[in-house]
C-alpha positions in Angstrom: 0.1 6.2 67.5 -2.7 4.3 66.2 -5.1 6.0 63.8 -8.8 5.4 64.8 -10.4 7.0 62.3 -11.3 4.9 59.8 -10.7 5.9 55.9 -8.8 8.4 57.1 -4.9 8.7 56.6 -3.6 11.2 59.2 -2.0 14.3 57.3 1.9 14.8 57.4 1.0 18.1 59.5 -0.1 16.2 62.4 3.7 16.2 64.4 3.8 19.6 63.6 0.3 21.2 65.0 0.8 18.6 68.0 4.3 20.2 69.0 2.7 23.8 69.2 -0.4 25.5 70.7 -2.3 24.9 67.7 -4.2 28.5 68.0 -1.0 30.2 69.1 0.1 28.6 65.5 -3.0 29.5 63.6 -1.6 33.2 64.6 1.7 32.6 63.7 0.6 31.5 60.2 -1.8 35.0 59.9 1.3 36.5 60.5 3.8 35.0 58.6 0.8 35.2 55.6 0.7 38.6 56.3 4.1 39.8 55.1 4.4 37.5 52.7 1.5 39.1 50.6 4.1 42.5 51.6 7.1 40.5 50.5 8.4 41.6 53.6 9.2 39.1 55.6 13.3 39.4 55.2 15.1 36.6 55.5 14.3 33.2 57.1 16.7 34.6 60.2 14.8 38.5 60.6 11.5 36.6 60.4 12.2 34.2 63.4 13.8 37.2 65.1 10.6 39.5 64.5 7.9 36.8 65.2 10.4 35.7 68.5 11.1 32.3 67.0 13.6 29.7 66.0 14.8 29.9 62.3 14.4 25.9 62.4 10.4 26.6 63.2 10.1 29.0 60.5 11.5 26.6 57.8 8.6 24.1 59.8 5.6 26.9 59.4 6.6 27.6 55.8 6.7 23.8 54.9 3.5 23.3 57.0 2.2 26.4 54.6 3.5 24.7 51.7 1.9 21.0 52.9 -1.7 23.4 52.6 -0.8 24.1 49.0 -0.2 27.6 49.6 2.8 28.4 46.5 5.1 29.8 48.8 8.8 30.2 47.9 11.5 32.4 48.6 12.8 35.4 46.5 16.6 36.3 46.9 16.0 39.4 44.9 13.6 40.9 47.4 14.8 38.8 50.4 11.8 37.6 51.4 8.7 34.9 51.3 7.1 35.6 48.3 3.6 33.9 46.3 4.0 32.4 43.2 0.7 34.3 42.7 -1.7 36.5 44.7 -3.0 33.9 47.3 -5.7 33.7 50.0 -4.1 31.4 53.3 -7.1 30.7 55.1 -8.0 27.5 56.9 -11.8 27.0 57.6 -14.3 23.5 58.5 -17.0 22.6 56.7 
């Protein structure tokens, strides 16, 4: 795929928003933001279950999370998704 835009490099995320509806994904990532500020998402498994994915897209959506700088990372003493530190996801245009 050729990039047309010039001085632009094309961000790692674009494979991943092109595989999904990208405002079905933009939901997903409310979501999954969501219980994370709960530390309730449960493991990588119970989240896919609850949000009626694939554990393989969860570990996608979290890296894609991750990619955006959000400090996500996973807490075995809660079992769950936790921030490093209280955190606004939000993606916006200027």
């Amino acid at each position: 795929m050729q990039n047309h835009n010039r001085g632009f490099a094309m961000p790692k995320i674009t494979k991943t928003l092109s595989t999904m509806n990208f405002l079905d994904q933009l939901e997903r990532l409310k979501r999954i933001h969501q219980l994370i500020k709960m530390k309730a998402t449960g493991t990588p498994q119970q989240l896919a279950d609850r949000l009626a994915l694939s554990e393989s897209r969860i570990y996608q959506l979290i890296r894609l999370m991750k990619e955006l700088d959000a400090p996500v990372y996973f807490d075995r003493e809660r079992n769950s998704y936790c921030y490093e530190y209280d955190y606004q996801f939000s993606i916006g245009f200027e």
